[in-house]
Short mmCIF file of the C-alpha atoms (twelve columns), coordinates in Angstrom:
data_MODEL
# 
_entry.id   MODEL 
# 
loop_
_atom_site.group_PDB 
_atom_site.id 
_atom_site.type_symbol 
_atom_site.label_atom_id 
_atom_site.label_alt_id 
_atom_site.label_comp_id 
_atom_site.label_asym_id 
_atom_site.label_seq_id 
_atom_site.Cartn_x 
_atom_site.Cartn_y 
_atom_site.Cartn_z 
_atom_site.pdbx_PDB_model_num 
ATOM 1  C CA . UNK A 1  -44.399 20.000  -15.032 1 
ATOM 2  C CA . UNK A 2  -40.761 20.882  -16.557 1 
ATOM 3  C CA . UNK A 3  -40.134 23.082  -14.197 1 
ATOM 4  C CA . UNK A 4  -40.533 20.917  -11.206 1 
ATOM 5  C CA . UNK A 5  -38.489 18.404  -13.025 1 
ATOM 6  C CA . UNK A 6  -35.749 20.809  -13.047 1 
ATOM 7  C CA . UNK A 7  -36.203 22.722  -9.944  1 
ATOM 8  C CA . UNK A 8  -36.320 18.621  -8.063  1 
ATOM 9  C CA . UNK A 9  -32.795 17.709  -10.488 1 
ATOM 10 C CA . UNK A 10 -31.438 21.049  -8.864  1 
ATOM 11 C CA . UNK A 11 -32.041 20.234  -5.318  1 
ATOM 12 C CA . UNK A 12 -30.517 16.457  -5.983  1 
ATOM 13 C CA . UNK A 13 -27.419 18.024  -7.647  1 
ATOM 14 C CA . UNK A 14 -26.848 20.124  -4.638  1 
ATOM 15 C CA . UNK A 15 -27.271 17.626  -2.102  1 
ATOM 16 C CA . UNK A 16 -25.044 15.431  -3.741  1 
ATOM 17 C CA . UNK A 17 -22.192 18.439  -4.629  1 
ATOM 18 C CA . UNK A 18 -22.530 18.922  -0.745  1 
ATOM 19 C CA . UNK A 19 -21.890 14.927  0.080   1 
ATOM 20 C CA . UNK A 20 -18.925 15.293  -2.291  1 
ATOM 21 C CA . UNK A 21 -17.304 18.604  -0.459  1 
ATOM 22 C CA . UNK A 22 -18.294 16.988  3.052   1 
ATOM 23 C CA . UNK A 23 -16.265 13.894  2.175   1 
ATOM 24 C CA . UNK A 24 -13.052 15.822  0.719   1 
ATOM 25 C CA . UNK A 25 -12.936 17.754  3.798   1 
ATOM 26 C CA . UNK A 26 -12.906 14.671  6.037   1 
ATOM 27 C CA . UNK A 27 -10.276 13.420  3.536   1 
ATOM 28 C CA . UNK A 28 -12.178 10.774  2.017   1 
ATOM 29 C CA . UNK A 29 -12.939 9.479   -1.529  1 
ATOM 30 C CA . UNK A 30 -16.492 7.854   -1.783  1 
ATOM 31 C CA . UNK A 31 -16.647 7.340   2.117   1 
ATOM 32 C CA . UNK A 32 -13.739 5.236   1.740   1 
ATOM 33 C CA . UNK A 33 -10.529 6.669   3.676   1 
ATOM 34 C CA . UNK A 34 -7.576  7.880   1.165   1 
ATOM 35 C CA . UNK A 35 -4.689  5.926   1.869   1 
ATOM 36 C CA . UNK A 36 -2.475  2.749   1.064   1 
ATOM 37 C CA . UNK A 37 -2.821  -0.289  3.168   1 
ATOM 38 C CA . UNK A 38 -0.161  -1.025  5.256   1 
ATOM 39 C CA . UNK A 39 1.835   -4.067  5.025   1 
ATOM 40 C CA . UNK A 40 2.970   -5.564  8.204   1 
ATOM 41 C CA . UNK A 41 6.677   -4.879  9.804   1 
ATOM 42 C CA . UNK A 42 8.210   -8.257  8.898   1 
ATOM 43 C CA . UNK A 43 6.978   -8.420  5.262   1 
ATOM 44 C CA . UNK A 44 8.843   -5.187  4.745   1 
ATOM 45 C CA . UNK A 45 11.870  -6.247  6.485   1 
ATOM 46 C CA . UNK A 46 11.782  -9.623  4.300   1 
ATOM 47 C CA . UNK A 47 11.264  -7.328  1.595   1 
ATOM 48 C CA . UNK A 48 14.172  -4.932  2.324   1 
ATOM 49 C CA . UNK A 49 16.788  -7.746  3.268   1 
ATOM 50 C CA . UNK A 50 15.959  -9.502  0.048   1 
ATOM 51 C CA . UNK A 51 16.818  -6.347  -1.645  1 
ATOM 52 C CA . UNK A 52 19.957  -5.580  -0.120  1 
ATOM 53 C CA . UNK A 53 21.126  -8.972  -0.518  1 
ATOM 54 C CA . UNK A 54 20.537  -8.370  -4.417  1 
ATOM 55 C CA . UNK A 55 17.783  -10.284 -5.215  1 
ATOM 56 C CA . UNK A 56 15.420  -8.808  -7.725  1 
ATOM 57 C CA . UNK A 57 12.497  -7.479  -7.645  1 
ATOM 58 C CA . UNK A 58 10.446  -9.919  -9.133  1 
ATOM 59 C CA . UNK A 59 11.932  -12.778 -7.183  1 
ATOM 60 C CA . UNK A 60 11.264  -10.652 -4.256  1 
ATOM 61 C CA . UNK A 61 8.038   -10.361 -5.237  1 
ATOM 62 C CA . UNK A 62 7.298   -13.784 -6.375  1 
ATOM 63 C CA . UNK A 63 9.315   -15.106 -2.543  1 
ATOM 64 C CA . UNK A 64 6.710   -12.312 -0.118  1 
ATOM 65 C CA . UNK A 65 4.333   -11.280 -2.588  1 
ATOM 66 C CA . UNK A 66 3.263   -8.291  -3.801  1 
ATOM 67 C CA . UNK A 67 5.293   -6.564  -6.882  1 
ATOM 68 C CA . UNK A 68 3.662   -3.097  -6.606  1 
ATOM 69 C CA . UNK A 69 4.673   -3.721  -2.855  1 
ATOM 70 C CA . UNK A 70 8.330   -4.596  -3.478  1 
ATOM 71 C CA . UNK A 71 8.207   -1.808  -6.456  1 
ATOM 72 C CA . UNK A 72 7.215   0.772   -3.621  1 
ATOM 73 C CA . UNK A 73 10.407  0.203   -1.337  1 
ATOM 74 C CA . UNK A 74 12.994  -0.200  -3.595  1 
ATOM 75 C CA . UNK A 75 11.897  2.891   -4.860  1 
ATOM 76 C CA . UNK A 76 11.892  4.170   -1.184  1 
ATOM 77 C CA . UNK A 77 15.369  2.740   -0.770  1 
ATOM 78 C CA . UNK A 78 17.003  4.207   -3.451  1 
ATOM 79 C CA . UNK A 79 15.766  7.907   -2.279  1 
ATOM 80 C CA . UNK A 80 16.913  7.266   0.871   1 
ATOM 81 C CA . UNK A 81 20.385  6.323   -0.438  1 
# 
């Protein structure tokens, strides 16, 4: 009886090791795609001209939302510059 045990815990293990590989290679995590939402155009131009006009970053965030957001394109500003 052990040995089916096994042998069935083997065959589940493999089928799932296979989902896992199929999913990578379609570039997904869990079925869900890899990537960061995007924000749309005018929150990120808010966003920018708030920055350049030297408002901080947590007033930016707190005036469009989003600190990890506003975090993200200053960062992205100051590598550009």
């Amino acid at each position: 009886m052990l040995m089916f045990a096994e042998f069935e815990r083997s065959m589940i293990q493999a089928r799932v090791d296979a989902g896992i590989a199929r999913a990578r290679n379609r570039g997904t995590r869990s079925g869900r795609p890899i990537c960061r939402p995007s924000i749309p155009p005018e929150k990120e131009t808010a966003i920018r001209d708030h920055l350049n006009a030297g408002i901080g970053l947590l007033k930016t965030a707190k005036l469009v939302g989003g600190s990890g957001t506003v975090r993200r394109i200053q960062k992205e500003m100051r590598a550009a510059a």
